[in-house]
C-alpha positions in Angstrom: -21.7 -27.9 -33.7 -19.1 -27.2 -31.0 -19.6 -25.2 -27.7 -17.6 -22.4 -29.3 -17.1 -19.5 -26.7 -15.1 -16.6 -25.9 -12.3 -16.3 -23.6 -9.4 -14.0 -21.5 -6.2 -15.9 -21.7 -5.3 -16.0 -17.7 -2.4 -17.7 -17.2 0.2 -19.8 -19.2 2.0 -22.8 -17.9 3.9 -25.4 -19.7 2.2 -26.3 -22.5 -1.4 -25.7 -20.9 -3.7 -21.9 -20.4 -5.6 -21.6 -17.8 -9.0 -19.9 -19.3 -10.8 -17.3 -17.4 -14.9 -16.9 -18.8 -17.3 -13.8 -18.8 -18.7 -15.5 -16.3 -15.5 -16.0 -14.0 -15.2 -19.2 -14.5 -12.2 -20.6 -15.2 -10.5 -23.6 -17.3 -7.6 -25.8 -18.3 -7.0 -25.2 -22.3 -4.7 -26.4 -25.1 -3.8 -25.1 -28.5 -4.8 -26.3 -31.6 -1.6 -26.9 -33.9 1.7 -25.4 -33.2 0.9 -21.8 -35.4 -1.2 -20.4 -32.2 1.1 -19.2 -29.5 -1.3 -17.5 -27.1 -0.3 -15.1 -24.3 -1.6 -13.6 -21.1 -4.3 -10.9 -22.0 -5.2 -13.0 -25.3 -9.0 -13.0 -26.3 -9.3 -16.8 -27.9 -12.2 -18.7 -28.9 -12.2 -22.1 -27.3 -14.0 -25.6 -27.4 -14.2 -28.2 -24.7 -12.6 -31.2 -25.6 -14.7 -34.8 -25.8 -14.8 -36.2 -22.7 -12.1 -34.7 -21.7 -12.2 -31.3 -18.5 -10.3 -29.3 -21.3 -10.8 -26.8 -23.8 -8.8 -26.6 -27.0 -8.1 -22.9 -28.3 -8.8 -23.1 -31.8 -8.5 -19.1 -32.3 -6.7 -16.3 -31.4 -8.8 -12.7 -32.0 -7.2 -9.6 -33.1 -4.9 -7.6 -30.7 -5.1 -4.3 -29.5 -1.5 -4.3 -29.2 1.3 -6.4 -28.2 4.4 -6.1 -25.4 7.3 -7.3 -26.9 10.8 -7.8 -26.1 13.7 -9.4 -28.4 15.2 -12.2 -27.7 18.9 -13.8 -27.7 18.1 -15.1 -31.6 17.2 -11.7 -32.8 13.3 -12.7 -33.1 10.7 -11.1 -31.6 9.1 -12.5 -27.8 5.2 -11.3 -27.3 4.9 -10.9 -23.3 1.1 -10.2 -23.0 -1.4 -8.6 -25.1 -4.3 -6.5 -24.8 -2.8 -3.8 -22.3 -4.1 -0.6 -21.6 -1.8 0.5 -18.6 1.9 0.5 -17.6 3.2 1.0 -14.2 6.9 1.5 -14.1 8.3 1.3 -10.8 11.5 2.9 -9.6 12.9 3.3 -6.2 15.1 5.4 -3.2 17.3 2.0 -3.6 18.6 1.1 -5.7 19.7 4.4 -7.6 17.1 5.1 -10.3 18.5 5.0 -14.0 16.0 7.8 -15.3 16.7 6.1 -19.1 15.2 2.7 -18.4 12.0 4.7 -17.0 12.1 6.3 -20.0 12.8 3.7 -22.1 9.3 1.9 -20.6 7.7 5.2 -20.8 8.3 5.1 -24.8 7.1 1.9 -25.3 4.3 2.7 -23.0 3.7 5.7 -25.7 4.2 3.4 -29.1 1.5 0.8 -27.2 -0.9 4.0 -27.5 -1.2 2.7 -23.8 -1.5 4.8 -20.9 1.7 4.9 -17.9 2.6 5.8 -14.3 5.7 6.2 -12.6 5.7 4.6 -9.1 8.5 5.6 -6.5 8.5 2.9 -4.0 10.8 2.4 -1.1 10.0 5.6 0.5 10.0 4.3 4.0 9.9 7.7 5.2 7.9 9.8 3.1 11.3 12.0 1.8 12.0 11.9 -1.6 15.6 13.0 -2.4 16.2 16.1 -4.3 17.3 14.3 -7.8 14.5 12.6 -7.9 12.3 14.9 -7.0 13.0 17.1 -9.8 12.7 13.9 -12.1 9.1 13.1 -10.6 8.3 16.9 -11.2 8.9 17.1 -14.7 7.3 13.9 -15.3 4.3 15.2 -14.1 4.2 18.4 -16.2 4.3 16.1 -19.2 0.8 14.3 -17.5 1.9 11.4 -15.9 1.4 10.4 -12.7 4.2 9.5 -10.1 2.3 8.3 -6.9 5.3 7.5 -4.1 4.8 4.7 -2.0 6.6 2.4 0.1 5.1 -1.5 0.0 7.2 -2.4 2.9 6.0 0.5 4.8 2.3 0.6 3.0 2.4 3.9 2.6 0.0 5.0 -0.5 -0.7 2.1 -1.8 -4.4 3.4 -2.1 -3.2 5.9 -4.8 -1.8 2.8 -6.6 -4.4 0.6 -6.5 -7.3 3.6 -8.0 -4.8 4.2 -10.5 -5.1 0.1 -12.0 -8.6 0.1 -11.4 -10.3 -1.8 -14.1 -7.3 -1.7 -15.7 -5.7 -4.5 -17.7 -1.8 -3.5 -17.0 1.6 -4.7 -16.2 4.2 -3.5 -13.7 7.5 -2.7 -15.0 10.9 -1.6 -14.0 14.9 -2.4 -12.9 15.8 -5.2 -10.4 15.2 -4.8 -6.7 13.2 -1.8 -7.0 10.7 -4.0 -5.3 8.1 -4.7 -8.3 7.1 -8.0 -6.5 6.5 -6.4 -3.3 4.2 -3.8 -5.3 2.3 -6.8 -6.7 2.3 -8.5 -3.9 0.7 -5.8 -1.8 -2.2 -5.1 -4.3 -3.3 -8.6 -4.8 -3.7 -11.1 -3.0 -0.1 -13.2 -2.7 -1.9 -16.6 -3.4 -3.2 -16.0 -6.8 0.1 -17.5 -8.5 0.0 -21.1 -7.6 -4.3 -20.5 -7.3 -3.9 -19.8 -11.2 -2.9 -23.5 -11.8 -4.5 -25.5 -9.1 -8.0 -24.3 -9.0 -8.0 -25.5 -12.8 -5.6 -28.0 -13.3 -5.1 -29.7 -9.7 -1.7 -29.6 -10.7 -0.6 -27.4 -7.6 2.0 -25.5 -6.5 4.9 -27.2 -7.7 4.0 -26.4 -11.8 5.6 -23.3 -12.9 3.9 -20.6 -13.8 4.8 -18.5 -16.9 2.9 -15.7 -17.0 -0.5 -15.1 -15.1 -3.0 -12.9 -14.7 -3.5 -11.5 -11.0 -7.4 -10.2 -10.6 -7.3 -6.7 -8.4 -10.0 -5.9 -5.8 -11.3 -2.5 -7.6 -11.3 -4.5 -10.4 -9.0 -5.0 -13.6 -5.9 -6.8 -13.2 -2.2 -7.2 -13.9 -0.4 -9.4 -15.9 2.7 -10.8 -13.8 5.4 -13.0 -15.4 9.4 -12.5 -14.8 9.5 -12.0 -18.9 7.4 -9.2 -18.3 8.8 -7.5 -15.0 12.4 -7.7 -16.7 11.7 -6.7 -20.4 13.7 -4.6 -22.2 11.8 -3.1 -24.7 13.0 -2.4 -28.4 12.2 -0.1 -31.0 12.7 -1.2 -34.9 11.7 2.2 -36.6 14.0 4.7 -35.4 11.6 7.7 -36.5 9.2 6.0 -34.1 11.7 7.0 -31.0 10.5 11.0 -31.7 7.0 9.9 -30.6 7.8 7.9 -27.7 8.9 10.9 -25.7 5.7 13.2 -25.2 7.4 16.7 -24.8 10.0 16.1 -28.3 6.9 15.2 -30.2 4.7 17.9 -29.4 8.0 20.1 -30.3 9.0 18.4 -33.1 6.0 19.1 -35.2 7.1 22.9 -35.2 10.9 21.9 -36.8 11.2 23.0 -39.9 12.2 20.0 -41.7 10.1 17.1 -41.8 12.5 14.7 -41.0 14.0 16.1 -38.4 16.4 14.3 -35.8 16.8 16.8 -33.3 20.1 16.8 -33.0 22.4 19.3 -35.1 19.6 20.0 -37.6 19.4 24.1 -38.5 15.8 25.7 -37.4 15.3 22.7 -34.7 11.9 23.5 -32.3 13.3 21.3 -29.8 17.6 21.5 -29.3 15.7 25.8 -29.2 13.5 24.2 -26.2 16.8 22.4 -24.8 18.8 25.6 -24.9 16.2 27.6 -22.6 15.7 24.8 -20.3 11.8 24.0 -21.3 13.0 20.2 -22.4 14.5 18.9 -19.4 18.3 18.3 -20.6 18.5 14.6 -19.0 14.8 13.5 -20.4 16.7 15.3 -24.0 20.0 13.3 -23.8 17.6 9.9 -22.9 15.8 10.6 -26.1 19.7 10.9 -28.4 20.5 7.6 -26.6 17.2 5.4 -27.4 17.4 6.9 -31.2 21.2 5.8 -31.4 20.6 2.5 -29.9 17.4 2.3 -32.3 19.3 3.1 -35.4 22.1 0.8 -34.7 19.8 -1.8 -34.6 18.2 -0.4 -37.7 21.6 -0.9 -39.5 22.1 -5.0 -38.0 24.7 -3.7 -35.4 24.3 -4.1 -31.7 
């Protein structure tokens, strides 16, 4: 019988996974038949290949959950699996656009994963006023907003106990210095060390997507895909739960199936109007449920 064993999916390049063992060992692996499309943060079950150096995945096991973004067909792209832990990173420069935080903080919520909002590029230690309010309310609704500066490394030790053991990715809008985050918490190397500890293939192969190990344990899932995404919602009833504060409201409208928008007897336009729902987190919430029900209805 084949050597049959479990493994993490650590890193996807060209046509080839690299492997990553209980153990910590690591392997060069391809797929078995062109159904199985493995991605970073995949548990597979794998077999080594007859005198051959490497495995064939011949299974992918169930998901926890899935990031996904669409793509320019109108199908669905799976990132990375497996997640339990989103960073989203926004910055003094360039000017934050609160809705794309909160558009990563509702997919964050529909994962059922946990989230973070990092404020880097504070060279300084001042945050502006705006954003200072923003980082406030976000913390009332329970998440954390560590400021930072990579350049600077200032705080970077609240950053890295927040991914301990984590298995996450770091999100968020160009040039707010994502890379530098990443670069700064794990060691810079672990890109092109992905391919040629198990490959010998070096630092010339591209790297999709890869899996960079952090030193308090846990790692992060790097890829552009993933850095980039834009995440999309199909259901737009789903949009209600992707927004922590409207939730918790909404359960107290009196209809059912309520919007939250011109609705009579509405818990949360009520919270709106005496300023308990922050009015900019409110209008980010009408937006994403727009955008989600045009997409609903096949126009874009």
């Amino acid at each position: 019988m084949a050597d049959v064993q479990d493994a993490l999916v650590s890193a996807t390049y060209g046509t080839r996974l690299q492997l990553r063992f209980a153990d910590g060992r690591t392997v060069t692996a391809r797929i078995k038949g062109r159904k199985l499309k493995p991605v970073c943060g995949d548990r597979v079950l794998a077999e080594p290949l007859k005198n051959e150096s490497d495995w064939k995945i011949t299974e992918i096991l169930p998901r926890q959950n899935e990031l996904t973004r669409p793509n320019l067909r109108g199908k669905i792209d799976i990132l990375a699996a497996n997640l339990d832990f989103l960073l989203v990173v926004c910055a003094a420069t360039p000017r934050t656009d609160w809705f794309i935080v909160d558009r990563y903080l509702c997919a964050a919520e529909l994962m059922r994963i946990d989230a973070a909002i990092a404020y880097n590029k504070v060279d300084d230690g001042i945050v502006g006023e705006e954003a200072k309010l923003e980082l406030e309310n976000y913390r009332a609704m329970g998440y954390a907003t560590p400021v930072c500066s990579a350049k600077a490394k200032r705080n970077l030790d609240e950053l890295s106990t927040l991914l301990a053991n984590r298995r996450a990715t770091i999100v968020g809008q160009s040039g707010v210095g994502k890379s530098s985050i990443i670069n700064a918490l794990t060691s810079g190397d672990q890109r092109t060390a992905a391919v040629s500890e198990s490959s010998g293939e070096g630092r010339h192969t591209t790297v999709n997507s890869v899996m960079l190990m952090l030193p308090n344990g846990g790692y992060v899932v790097d890829s552009p895909g993933v850095r980039d995404y834009a995440p999309s919602i199909a259901n737009p009833a789903d949009v209600e739960y992707g927004f922590r504060e409207i939730h918790q409201l909404g359960e107290l409208c009196r209809f059912n199936n309520c919007r939250h928008r011109k609705e009579p007897h509405c818990a949360v336009t009520k919270a709106v109007e005496d300023g308990s729902v922050s009015t900019r987190r409110y209008e980010s919430y009408k937006r994403m449920l727009l955008l989600t029900e045009q997409q609903d209805r096949g126009r874009f």
